[in-house]
C-alpha positions in Angstrom: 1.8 -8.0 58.3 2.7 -12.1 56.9 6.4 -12.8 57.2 7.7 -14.4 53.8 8.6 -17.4 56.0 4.9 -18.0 56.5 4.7 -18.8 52.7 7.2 -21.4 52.6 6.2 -24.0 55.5 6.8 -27.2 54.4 8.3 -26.9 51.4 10.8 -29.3 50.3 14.6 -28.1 49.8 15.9 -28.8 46.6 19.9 -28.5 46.8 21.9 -29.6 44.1 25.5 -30.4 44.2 28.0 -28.4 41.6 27.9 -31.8 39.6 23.9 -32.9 39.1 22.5 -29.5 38.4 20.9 -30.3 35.0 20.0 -33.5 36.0 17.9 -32.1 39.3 16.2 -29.3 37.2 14.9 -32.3 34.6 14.1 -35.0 37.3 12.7 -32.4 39.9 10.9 -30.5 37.5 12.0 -27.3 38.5 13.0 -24.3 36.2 16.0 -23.0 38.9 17.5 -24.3 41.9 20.5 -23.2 44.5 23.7 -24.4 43.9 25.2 -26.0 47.1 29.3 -26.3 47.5 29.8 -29.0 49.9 33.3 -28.7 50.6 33.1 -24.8 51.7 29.7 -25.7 53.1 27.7 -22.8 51.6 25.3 -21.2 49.0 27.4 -20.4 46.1 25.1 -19.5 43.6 21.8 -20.2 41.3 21.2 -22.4 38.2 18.6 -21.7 36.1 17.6 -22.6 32.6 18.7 -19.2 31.4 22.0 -20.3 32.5 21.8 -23.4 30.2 20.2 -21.8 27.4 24.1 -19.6 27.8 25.9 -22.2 28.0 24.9 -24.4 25.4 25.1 -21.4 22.6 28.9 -20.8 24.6 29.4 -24.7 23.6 28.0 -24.6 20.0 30.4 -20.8 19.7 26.8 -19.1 18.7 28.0 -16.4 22.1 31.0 -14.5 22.7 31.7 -13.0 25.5 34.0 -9.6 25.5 37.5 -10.4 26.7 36.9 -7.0 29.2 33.9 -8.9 30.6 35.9 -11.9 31.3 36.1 -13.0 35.1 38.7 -15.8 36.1 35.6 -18.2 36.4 34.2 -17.1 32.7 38.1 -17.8 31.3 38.2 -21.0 33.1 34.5 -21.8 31.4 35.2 -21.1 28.1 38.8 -22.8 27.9 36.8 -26.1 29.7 34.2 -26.0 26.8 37.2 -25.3 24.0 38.9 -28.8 25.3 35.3 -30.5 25.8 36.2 -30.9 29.3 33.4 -31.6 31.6 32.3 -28.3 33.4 31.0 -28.0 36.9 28.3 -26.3 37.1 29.3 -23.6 39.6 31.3 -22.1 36.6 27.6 -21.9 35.2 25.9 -20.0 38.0 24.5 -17.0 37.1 25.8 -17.1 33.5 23.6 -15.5 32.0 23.5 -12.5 34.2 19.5 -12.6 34.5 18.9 -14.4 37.9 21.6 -13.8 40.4 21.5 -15.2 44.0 19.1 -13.3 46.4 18.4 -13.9 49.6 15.7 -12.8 52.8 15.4 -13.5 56.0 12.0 -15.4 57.1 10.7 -12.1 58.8 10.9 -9.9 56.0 7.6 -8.6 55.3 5.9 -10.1 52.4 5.3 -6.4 50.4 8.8 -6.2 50.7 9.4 -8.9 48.9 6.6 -7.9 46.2 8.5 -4.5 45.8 11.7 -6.8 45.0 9.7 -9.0 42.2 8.8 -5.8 40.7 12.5 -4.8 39.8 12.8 -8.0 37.7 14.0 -9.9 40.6 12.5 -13.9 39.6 13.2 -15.8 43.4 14.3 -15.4 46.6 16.1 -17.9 48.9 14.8 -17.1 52.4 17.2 -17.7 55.3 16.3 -18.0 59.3 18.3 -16.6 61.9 20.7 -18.9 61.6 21.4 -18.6 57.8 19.9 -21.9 57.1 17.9 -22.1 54.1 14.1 -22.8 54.6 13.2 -22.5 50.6 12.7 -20.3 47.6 10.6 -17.6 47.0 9.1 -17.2 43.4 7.2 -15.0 41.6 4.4 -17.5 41.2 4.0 -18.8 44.2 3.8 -15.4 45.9 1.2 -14.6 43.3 -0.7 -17.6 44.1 -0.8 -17.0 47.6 -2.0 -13.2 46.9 -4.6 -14.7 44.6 -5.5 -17.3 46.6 -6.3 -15.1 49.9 -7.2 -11.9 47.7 -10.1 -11.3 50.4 -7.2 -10.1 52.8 -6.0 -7.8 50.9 -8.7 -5.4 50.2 -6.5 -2.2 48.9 -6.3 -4.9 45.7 -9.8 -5.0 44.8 -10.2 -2.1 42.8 -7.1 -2.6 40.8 -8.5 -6.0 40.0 -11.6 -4.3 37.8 -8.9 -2.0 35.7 -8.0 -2.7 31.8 -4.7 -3.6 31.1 -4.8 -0.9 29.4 -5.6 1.5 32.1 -2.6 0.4 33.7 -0.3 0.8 30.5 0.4 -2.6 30.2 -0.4 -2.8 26.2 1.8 -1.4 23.6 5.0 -2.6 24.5 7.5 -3.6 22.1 7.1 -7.4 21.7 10.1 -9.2 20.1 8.9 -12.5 18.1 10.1 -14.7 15.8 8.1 -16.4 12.7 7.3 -20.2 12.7 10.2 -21.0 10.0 13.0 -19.5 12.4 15.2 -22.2 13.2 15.5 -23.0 17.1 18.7 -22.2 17.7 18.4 -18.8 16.1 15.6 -18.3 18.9 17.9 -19.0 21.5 20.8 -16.5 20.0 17.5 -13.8 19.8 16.8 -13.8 23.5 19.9 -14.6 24.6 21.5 -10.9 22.4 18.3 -9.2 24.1 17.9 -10.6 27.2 15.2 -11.6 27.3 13.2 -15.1 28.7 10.8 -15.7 25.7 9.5 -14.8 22.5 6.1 -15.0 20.8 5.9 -17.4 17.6 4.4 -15.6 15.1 2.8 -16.5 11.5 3.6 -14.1 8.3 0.1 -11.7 9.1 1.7 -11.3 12.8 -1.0 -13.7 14.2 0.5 -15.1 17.3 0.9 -19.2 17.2 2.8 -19.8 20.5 5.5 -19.4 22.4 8.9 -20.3 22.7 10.9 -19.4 25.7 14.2 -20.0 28.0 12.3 -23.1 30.1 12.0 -24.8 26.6 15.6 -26.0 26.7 14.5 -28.5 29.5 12.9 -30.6 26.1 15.9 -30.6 24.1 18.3 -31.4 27.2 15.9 -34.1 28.0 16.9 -37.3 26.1 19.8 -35.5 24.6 17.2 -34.1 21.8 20.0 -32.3 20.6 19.0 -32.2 17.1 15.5 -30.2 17.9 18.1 -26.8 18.2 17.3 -27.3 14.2 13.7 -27.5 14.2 11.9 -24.6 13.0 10.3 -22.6 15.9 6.8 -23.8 14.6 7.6 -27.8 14.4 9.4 -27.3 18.4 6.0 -25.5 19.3 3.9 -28.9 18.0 6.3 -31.2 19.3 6.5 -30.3 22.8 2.7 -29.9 22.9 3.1 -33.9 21.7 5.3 -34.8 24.1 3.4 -33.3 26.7 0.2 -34.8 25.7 2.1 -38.4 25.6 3.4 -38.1 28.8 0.1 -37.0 30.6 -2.4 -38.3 28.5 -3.8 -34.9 27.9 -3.1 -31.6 26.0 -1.8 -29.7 28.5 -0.3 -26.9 26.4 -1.6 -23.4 27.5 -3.3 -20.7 25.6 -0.7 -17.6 26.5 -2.4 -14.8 25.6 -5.2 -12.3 26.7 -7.1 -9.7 25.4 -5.8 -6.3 25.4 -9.2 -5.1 26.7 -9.2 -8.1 29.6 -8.9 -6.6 33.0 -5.9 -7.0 35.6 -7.7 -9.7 37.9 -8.5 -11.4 34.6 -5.4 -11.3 33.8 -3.7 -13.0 37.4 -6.1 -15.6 37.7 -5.0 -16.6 34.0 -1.3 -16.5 35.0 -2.2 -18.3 38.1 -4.0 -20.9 36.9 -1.7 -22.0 33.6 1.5 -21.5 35.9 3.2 -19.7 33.1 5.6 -16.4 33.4 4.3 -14.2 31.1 0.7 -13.8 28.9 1.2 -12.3 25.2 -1.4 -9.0 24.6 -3.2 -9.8 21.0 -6.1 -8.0 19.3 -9.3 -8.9 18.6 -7.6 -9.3 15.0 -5.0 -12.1 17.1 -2.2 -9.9 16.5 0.3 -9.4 19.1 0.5 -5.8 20.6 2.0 -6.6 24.0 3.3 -9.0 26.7 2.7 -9.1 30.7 4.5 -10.6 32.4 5.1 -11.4 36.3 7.7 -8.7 36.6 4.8 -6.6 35.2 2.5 -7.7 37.7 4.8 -6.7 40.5 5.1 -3.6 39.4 2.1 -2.8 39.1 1.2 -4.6 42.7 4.6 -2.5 44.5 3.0 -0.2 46.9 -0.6 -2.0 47.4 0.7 -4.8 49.4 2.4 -3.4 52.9 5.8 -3.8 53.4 
């Protein structure tokens, strides 16, 4: 059975110091990254955008945190952001609770690791034998690869022809937000219900986008501070501008699917737009669910040998 280290051959490491971990997420155009401490010489943590997306509503006092859910290194970040001292970023690691460190070794079998992505699990760092780190695991590039060699995998193809809502993936509670809701209030939303995005919704309930936890990479970007107060709707058109100006193309994805489209449908969609998580309308547009990759692992735990 393929050995998780198989998927990651020649893949470039990202590491990023406890000082330039916003910075590498922008420049490198990644949504997490390991968080290297140089001066104990290990892993000490991951940064992610749901870890900014904390911090900045710590910053702007839009978060409290419990005083009986206080660590050392949650007291030491909040009294650095109540003198606006700079912050390093391992005080940020894992703020928000949502994507702690997780590592693998390089033999672990691959429907292992499929079983993990199903328990909500986002990325892996896999490790050799010698605890070196040869790169991370996500859940979209392991769904790529199953995608991509779905011929291999046989046990698969019938599950490929079933309705989503065969597989009781429709009719889940979908948390949204209209297109007047201000930004910031967004952010407070999924940060109170942990959650990584929420659909944009007109008054009818027809859906109009998405706004979601990777989004803070356009505000952070040029210090766009002032976008937190944009209405979700005018956030939505702008960062389908600026993506368009800075490729030359509309690049912005349609993130939804039928609720009577099938499961393979459904992967090939999430495979091909990159995206996290594909919002369940009607034939009416109206949103009556959300799958997302966590979903998709769940669903896949048991098919793929482990």
């Amino acid at each position: 059975m393929l050995q998780v280290g198989k998927l990651l051959e020649n893949q470039p490491i990202v590491i990023i110091s406890v000082e330039d971990a916003s910075e590498v997420l922008l420049n490198k155009g990644v949504s997490s990254a390991p968080i290297y401490d140089s001066a104990r010489k290990m892993f000490v943590g991951m940064f992610d955008y749901s870890d900014l997306m904390t911090y900045i509503l710590l910053v702007l006092k839009k978060m409290e945190v419990p005083l009986e859910d206080q660590t050392m290194e949650m007291r030491d970040l909040i009294q650095k952001t109540n003198h606006s001292q700079n912050v390093p970023v391992k005080l940020v690691s894992d703020l928000s609770g949502n994507d702690p460190f997780c590592t693998v070794l390089a033999e672990t079998k691959l429907g292992g690791v499929v079983n993990d992505f199903g328990t909500g699990i986002h990325r892996v760092a896999v490790m050799d034998s010698q605890g070196n780190m040869m790169g991370v695991l996500t859940q979209s590039l392991t769904l790529d690869y199953l995608m991509r060699h779905l011929s291999e995998f046989p046990q698969l193809q019938p599950l490929m022809q079933k309705g989503l809502q065969q597989l009781g993936l429709t009719g889940v509670k979908v948390l949204s937000v209209t297109g007047e809701t201000q930004v910031l209030e967004a952010l407070i939303t999924m940060s109170t219900n942990g959650v990584s995005s929420l659909a944009v919704v007109n008054d009818q309930g027809v859906l109009l986008g998405n706004i979601s936890m990777t989004d803070v990479q356009h505000i952070m970007k040029d210090l766009r501070t002032s976008w937190l107060w944009l209405s979700c709707f005018q956030f939505v058109s702008k960062v389908r501008l600026t993506r368009g100006v800075e490729t030359g193309e509309d690049q912005y994805p349609v993130l939804d699917v039928n609720a009577k489209s099938t499961f393979g449908y459904t992967l090939s969609k999430l495979q091909a737009t990159k995206v996290h998580r594909l919002w369940i309308i009607n034939d009416t547009n109206h949103v009556v669910g959300v799958v997302s990759l966590t979903d998709v692992f769940k669903v896949l735990s048991g098919y793929v040998d482990s």
